[in-house]
C-alpha positions, 0 to 999 in steps of 0.5 A: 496464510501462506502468501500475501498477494492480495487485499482479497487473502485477509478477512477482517479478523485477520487483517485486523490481527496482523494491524494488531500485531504492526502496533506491537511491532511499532512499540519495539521500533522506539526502543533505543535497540530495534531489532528482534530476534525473531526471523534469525536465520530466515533470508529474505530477498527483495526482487524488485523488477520495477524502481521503487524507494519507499517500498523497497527500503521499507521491506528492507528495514522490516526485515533487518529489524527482524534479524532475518538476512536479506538480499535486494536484488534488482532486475537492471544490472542482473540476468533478468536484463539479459532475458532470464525469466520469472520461473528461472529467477526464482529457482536461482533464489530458492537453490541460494537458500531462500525462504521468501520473496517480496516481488514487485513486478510490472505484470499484474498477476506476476506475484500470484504466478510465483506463489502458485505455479509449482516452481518453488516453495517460497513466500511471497509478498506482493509489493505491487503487481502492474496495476493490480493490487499492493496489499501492504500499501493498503494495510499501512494505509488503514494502519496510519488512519486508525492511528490517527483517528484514534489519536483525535478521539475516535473510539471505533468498534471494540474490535479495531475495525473501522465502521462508519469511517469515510474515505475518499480515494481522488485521482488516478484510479485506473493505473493504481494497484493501490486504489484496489488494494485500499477498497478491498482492504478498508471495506472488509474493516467496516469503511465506506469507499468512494472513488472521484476521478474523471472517466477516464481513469476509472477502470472497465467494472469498476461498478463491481467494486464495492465502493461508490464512484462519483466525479464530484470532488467538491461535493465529496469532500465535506462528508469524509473522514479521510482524503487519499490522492492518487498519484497520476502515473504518467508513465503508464499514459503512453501517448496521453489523452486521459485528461485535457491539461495538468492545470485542468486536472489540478483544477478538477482533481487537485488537493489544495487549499481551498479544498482543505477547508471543505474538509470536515475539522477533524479529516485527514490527506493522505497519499501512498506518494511519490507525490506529484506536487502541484498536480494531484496535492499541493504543498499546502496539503501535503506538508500541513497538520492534517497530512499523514505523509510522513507517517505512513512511510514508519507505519510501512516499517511496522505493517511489513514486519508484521507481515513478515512475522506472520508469514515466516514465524507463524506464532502468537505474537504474544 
């Protein structure tokens, strides 16, 4: 594989060979030294076009953790604010030495484009195309839930996958790259996926999805696994209208105490975050026992060194 722009690229071998690879990497991450020699002499540059915290310094860390240079470069403060396009961004990076791109960028289809379209011959990463899809999101999530599913007993299938695990992804599904990411990704590992979310914020075809869909958190809730709210990306609404009120959704869609104890014992919450408080998750679901919050954000740090290794190395891990 030469690129990783979608969910869709991995097949389950390989989705679970690199989830194989990320645990390895997370080994050498508690060590007192946490480098590895293995991408020296490699350059990385992020180009972010859209803000981004937890993604961008994942990468970022990724990357130094892997002894490869890297350039974070962001799209205020440069050319790009005075016009300068995709195609010609990317041939300054490839003429400076390059070898791979993580691209986050407002256009969904942006990181297929530069992958495919002939400009240069770099790697390139997807960190979130519009609302398309944000793979190692999805890999960094099914990475934390079989960790932590196996860490309360499960065994799973002897190959890693993870068949028979239910997983409810609640909330704004129809702005979020990372609810397509995490259906293709976790249906290709053996999981069922059901979307809950008002109509509005199901996208058109989302009944070609393989998952199922329901508006019904409440019934939902006692039959799963794992619990994913979705962050309600106002900032994509424009004039509004997808939902009556903040406290009518809280009230329909919201993850909060009372929905925790519909949960089965042993179920988790997760969120891809920034969370909005008291909108889609509470405090009390965000910063109790079973939220897996924090651990996904140092599972990031692994999954993406372990797609950079396999991406810019290409070697048995062994």
């Amino acid at each position: 594989m030469r690129h990783l722009l979608s969910a869709a690229d991995l097949d389950r071998a390989g989705a679970l060979a690199l989830l194989d690879v990320a645990e390895q990497m997370a080994a050498t991450q508690v060590r007192e030294i946490k480098k590895l020699p293995t991408l020296r002499g490699r350059t990385v540059v992020n180009l972010f076009f859209e803000d981004s915290t937890r993604t961008r310094i994942s990468f970022e860390a990724a990357a130094k953790r892997l002894s490869a240079d890297v350039i974070t470069f962001s799209a205020k403060g440069s050319s790009v604010s005075k016009g300068e396009s995709l195609k010609d961004t990317a041939l300054t990076l490839q003429a400076m030495g390059a070898d791979a791109v993580v691209l986050r960028h407002p256009a969904s289809g942006a990181a297929h484009r530069l992958a495919h379209a002939g400009w240069c011959d770099l790697t390139v990463l997807n960190a979130g195309d519009g609302t398309h899809e944000h793979p190692t999101q999805a890999l960094l999530d099914a990475f934390t839930l079989r960790r932590r599913l196996r860490a309360g007993g499960w065994a799973g299938p002897a190959d890693g996958g993870l068949d028979g695990v239910r997983v409810a992804v609640v909330g704004d599904v129809l702005h979020s790259r990372v609810a397509r990411s995490n259906v293709l990704l976790l249906t290709t590992l053996g999981a069922e996926v059901t979307l809950v979310a008002p109509p509005t914020l199901l996208p058109v075809g989302v009944g070609t999805w393989p998952c199922a869909t329901t508006f019904d958190l409440d019934a939902v809730l006692p039959h799963v696994d794992a619990v994913m709210a979705l962050r309600v990306q106002r900032e994509r609404m424009g004039g509004g209208g997808f939902f009556p009120s903040a406290m009518e959704y809280a009230r329909r869609f919201g993850l909060d105490g009372r929905r925790l104890r519909l949960l089965p014992d042993h179920a988790l919450v997760m969120h891809p975050g920034p969370m909005n408080r008291g909108l889609e998750i509470s405090a009390e679901a965000a910063d109790g026992p079973r939220s897996t919050v924090v651990e996904q954000v140092s599972s990031g740090v692994a999954v993406r060194m372990a797609a950079l290794y396999l991406l810019l190395a290409g070697e048995d891990p062994a």
